[in-house]
N, C-alpha and C positions, 0 to 999 in steps of 0.2 A: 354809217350808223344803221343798224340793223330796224326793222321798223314789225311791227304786230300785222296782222290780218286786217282790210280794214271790214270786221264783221263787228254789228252792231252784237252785245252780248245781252246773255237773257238775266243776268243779274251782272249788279257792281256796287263793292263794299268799298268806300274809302273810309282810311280813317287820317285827321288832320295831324300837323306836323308838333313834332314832341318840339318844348322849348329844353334847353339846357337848364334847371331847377333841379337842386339838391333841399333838400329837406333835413333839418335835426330837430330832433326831439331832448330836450334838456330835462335832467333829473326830475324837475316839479312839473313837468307836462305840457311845458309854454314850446311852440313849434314855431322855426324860425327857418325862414324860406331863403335862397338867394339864385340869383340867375347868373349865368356864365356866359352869357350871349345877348343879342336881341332880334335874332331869327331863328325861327324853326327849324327841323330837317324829320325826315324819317319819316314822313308819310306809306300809305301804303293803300294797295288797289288790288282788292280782290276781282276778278274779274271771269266769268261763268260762261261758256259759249254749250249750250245744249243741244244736241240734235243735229248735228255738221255733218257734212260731208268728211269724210277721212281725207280725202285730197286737202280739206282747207285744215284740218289736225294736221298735216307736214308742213303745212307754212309758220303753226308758231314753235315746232320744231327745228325748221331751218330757220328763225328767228331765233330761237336761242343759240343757236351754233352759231351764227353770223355774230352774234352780242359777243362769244367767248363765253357764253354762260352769265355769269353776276360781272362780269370787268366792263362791257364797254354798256353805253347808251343805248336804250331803247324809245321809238318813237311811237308815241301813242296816236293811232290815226282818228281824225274827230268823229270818224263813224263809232268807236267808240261810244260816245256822249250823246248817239242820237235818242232823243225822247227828253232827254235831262234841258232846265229853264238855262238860258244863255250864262248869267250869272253863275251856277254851276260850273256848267261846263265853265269856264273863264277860271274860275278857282281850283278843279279838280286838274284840269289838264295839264298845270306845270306844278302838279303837285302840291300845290296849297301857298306856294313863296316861290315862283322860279328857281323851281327844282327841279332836279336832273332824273328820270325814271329809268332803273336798271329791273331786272330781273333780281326778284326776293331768292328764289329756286328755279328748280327746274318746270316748265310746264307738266300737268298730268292730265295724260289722256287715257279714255275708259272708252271702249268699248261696248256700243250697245245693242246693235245687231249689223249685220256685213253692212258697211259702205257710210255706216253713221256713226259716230263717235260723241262723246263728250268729252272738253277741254275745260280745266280750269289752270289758270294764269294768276300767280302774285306776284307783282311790282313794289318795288320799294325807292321812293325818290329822295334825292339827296342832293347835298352840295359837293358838286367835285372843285377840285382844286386845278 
């Protein structure tokens, strides 16, 4: 299983897990809900590493290549989460429901003067089968 950097990053966007919920709206305006499940899936972790070293930009590079790009697992290291209350962390890190964290795309790195880069990282967690 291919694993992330364990560098703590200078921002991180989660958003919680979608439930299965369709929605209709009937002719007079009355809106009727129903679920398809009763767990989530589909979270997602934006994640911002600013001002790196370019040697640690090839690690979540050869992270992605080692993952197969979106196919296999990704391990989120808890350095991660450092600064965020235990509770957080405990919720964010397997995704919001023991959920599986792949890569959403591919990482992008920018350039910001020789030997420092910018990475941003989006993960998308899921239930594999």
């Amino acid at each position: 299983m291919a694993a992330l950097p364990a560098l703590t990053p200078t921002a991180m966007d989660f958003t919680a897990p979608e439930f299965p919920v369709k929605s209709n709206t009937s002719l007079s305006g009355v809106v009727s809900r129903r679920i398809f499940g009763n767990r989530g899936s589909r979270s997602t972790l934006q994640l911002n590493f600013d001002n790196i070293a370019d040697s640690s930009a090839v690690e979540f590079l050869d992270a992605w290549n080692a993952s197969r790009g979106q196919l296999n697992a990704v391990t989120v290291p808890s350095e991660v989460f450092n600064g965020a209350d235990a509770t957080l962390t405990a919720y964010v890190s397997d995704g919001g429901d023991g959920l599986i964290w792949h890569f959403a795309e591919p990482p992008q790195v920018q350039r910001i003067k020789p030997g420092i880069s910018r990475v941003r990282v989006r993960l998308e967690a899921t239930r594999d089968a």
